[in-house]
C-alpha positions in Angstrom: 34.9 89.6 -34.2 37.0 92.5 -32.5 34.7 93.2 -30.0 34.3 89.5 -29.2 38.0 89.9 -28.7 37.7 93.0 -26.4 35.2 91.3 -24.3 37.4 88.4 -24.0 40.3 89.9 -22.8 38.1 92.4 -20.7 36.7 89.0 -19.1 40.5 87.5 -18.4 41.7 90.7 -16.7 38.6 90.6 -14.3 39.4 87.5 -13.0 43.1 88.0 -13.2 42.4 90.8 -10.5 40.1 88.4 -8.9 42.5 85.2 -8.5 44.9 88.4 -7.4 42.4 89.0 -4.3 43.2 85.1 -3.4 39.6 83.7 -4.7 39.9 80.4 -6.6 39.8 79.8 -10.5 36.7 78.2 -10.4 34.7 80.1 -7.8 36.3 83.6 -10.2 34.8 82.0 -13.0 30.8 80.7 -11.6 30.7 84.1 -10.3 31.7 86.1 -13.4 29.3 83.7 -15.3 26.5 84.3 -12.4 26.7 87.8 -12.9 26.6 88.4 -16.7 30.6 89.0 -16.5 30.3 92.2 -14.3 33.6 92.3 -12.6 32.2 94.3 -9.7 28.6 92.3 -8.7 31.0 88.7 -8.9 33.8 90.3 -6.4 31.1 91.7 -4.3 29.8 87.7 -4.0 32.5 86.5 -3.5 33.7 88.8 -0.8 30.6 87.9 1.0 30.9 84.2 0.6 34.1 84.3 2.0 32.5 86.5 4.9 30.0 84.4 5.9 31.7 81.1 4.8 33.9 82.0 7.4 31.2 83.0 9.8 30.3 78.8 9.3 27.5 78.6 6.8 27.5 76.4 4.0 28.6 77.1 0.6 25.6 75.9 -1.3 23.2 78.0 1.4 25.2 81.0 0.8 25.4 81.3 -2.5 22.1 80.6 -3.0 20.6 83.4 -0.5 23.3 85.8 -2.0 21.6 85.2 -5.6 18.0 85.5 -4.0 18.8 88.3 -2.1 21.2 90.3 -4.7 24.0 90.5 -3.2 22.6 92.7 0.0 24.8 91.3 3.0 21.8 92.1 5.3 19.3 91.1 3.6 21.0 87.8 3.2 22.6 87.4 6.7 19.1 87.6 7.8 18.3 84.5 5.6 21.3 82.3 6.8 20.4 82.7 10.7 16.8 82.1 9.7 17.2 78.8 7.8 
């Protein structure tokens, strides 16, 4: 039960410094789950959906490119102009 515990708060302070970067309780949260709770891989996505989001592609395309492609901003830039 203690390291339940210690994985729980380890999980809270990752997306308390994520919702502290200005990303949104639920998109924290589906990319914490997406990425087996690794603090780093789910700021990484969502540092480049908010890239390319603001670049004009959509959401569901990005995310889904960025979970194909593993997070490689070329790789999956390449595979939002192409679509």
């Amino acid at each position: 039960p203690g390291c339940r515990l210690l994985q729980f708060l380890s999980y809270l302070g990752a997306c308390d410094r994520l919702l502290k970067q200005g990303y949104e309780e639920g998109q924290v949260e589906e990319a914490m789950e997406m990425f087996q709770y690794s603090e780093k891989k789910a700021a990484e996505f969502l540092h480049l959906v908010a890239q390319f989001n603001d670049m004009g592609f959509q959401q569901n395309e990005i995310k889904e490119v960025l979970l194909l492609c593993g997070n490689q901003r070329e790789k999956a830039l390449e595979e939002l102009v192409m679509k």
